[in-house]
C-alpha positions in Angstrom: 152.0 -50.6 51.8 149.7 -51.1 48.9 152.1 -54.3 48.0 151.0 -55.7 51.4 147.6 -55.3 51.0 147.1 -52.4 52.7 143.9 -50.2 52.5 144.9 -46.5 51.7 142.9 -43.2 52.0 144.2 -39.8 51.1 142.3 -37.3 52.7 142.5 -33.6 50.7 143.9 -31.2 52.6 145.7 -33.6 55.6 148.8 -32.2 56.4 148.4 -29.0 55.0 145.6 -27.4 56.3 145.5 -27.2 60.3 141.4 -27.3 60.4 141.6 -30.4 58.1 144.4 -32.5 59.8 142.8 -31.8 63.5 139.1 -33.0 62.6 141.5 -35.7 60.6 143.0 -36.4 63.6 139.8 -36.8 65.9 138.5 -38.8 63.6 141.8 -41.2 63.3 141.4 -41.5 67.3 138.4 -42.3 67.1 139.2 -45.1 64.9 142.2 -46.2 67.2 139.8 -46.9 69.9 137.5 -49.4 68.5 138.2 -53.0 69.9 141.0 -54.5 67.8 142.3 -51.1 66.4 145.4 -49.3 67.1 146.1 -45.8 66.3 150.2 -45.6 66.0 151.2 -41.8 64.7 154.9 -40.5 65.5 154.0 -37.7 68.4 153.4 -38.5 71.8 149.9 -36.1 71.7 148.2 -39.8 70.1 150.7 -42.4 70.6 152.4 -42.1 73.6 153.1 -45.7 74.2 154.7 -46.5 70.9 156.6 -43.7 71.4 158.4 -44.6 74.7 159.8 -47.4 72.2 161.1 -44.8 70.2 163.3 -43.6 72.9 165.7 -46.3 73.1 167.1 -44.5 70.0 169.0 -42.3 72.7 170.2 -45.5 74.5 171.7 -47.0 71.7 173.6 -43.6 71.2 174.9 -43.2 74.6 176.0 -47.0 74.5 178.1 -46.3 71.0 179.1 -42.4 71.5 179.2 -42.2 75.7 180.2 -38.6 76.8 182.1 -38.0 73.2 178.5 -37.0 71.5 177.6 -33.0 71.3 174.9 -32.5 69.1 171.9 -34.7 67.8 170.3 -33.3 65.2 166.6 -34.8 64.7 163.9 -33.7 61.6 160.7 -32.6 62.9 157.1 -32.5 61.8 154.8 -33.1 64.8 157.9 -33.2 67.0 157.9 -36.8 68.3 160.9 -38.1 67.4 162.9 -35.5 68.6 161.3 -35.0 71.8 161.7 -39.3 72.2 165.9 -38.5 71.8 165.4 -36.2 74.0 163.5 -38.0 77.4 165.8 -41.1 75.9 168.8 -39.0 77.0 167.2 -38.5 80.2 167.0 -41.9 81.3 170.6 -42.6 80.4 173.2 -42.9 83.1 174.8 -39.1 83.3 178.3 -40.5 82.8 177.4 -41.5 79.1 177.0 -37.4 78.8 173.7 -35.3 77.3 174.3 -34.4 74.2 171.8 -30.9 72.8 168.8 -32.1 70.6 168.5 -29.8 67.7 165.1 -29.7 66.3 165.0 -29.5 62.6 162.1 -28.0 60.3 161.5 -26.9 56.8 160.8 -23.8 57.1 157.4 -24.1 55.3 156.8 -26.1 58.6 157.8 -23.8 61.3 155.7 -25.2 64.3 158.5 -24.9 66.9 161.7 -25.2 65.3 161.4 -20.6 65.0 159.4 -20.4 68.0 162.4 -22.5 70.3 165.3 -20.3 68.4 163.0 -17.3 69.3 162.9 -18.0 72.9 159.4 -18.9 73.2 157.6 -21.5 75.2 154.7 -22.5 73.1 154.7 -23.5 68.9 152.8 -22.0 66.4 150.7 -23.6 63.9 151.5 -23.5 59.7 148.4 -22.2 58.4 149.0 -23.0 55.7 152.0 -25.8 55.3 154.0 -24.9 52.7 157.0 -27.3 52.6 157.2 -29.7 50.1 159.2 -32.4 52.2 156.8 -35.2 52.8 156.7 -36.5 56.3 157.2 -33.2 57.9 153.9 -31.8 56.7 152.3 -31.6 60.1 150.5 -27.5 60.4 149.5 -28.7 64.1 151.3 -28.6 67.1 151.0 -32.2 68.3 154.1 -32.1 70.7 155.5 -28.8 69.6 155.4 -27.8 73.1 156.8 -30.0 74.7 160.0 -30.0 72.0 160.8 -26.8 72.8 160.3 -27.4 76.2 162.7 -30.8 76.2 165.1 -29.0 73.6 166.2 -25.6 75.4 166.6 -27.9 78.9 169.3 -30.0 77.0 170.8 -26.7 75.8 169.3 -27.1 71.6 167.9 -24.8 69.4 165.9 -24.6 66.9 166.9 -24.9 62.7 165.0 -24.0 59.7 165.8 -25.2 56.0 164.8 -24.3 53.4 163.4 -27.5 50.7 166.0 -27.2 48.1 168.8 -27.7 50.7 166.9 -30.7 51.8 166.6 -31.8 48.6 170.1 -31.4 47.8 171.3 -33.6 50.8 169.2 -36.3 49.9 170.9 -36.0 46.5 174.0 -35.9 48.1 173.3 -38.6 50.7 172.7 -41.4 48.2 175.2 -40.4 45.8 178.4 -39.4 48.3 177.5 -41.9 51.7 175.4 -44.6 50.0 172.3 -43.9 51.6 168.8 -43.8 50.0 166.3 -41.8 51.7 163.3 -40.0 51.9 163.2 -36.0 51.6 162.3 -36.2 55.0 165.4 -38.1 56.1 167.5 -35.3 54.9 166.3 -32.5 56.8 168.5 -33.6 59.6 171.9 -33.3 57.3 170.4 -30.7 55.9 170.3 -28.4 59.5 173.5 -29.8 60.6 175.6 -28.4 57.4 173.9 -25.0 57.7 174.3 -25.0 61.5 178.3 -25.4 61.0 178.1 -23.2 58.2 177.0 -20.7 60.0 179.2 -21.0 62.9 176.7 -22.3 65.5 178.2 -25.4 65.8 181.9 -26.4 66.3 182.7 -28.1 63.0 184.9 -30.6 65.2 182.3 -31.4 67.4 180.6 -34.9 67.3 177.1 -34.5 65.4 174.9 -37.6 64.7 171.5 -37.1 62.1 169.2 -39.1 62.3 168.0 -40.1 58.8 164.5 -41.5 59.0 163.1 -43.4 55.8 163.8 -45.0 53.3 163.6 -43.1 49.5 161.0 -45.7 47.9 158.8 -43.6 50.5 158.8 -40.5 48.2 158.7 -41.4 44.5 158.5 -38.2 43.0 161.7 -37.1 45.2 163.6 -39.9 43.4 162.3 -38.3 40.2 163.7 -35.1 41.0 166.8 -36.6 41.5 167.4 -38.5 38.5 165.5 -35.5 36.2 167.9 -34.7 34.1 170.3 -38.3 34.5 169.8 -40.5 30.9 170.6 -44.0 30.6 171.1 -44.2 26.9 171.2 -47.5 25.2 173.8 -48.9 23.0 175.4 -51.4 21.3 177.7 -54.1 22.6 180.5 -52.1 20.6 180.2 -48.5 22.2 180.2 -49.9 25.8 183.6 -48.7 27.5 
């Protein structure tokens, strides 16, 4: 974004502390409703129009999978993503089938993710957020609710990871399927293997994960990952 000319804050605390990111927040919409401003942020709670774009995600699976799909699992922070699959999957034709939404979370996150496997109706906010996975550090509930809500209709539960699996299926995403991304993007994988490893899913049932973001999002991710990697250089003669 900086490369584009973007003007960046950081605010201290955002994301980690609930009292923080909701005066953050206030202030952001605020902001979003001066003449000429938009305020776009992935939950429904402050953008609900871009999100509605968002759901066409759900479309395009029902187009390529039809009935055949059983499971899509979706990362979660403030929930909006998978809450879009889900109301997506609504508005498809029931002959393409309704696949269950399984909501994701680190569990340094755990806004709705334990609260939906629990069998409760309302999220809980982190105080304090204690994942590392960038992206999905959102303490407040945003559209927690409404997940859970969305989720247990469609028949989903409700997955914590832990941030060393994540980071190990971003590893294993880029160097086994070809596919760079962010910490963030992996948390989907990431549920998905535990849930079959645990027995929760049929391991020959159709699963999609969605895997949001690219890696350049999460430089010190890609440092983690290539830590202990060396390049050495040589001569002409020692190559091969």
């Amino acid at each position: 974004m900086l490369a584009y000319g973007a003007e960046l804050f950081r605010i201290r605390g955002f994301g980690l502390d609930p009292e923080i990111t909701t005066r953050t927040f206030s202030r952001l919409r605020e902001l979003g409703n001066r003449a000429g401003w938009s305020l776009e942020v992935s939950a429904y709670a402050v953008s609900p129009d871009g999100m509605s774009g968002v759901e066409t995600i759900a479309f395009e699976l029902a187009e390529v999978f039809g009935p055949k799909l059983d499971h899509v699992f979706a990362p979660a922070g403030g929930g909006g993503l998978c809450l879009a699959i889900a109301r997506g999957f609504e508005k498809c034709d029931p002959s393409d089938g309704s696949p269950t939404i399984q909501c994701v979370q680190p569990v340094g996150n755990d806004t709705m993710a334990g609260p939906l496997r629990e069998g409760r109706d309302h999220g809980r906010k982190a105080d304090p957020c204690l994942t590392k996975i960038s992206g999905l550090q959102v303490p407040n509930l945003l559209d927690a609710n409404d997940v859970i809500a969305a989720c247990r209709k469609g028949g989903g539960t409700g997955h914590l990871v832990e941030d060393a699996l994540v980071f190990e299926c971003q590893r294993r995403l880029a160097q086994e399927e070809g596919i760079f991304a962010e910490p963030a993007g992996a948390v989907a994988l990431a549920g998905a293997l535990q849930a079959a490893e645990r027995g929760e899913i049929d391991r020959n049932s159709s699963v999609v994960c969605l895997v949001t973001g690219s890696g350049f999002k999460d430089d010190a991710s890609v440092d983690r990952m290539i830590a202990n990697v060396e390049a050495p250089l040589i001569e002409l003669e020692e190559f091969g």
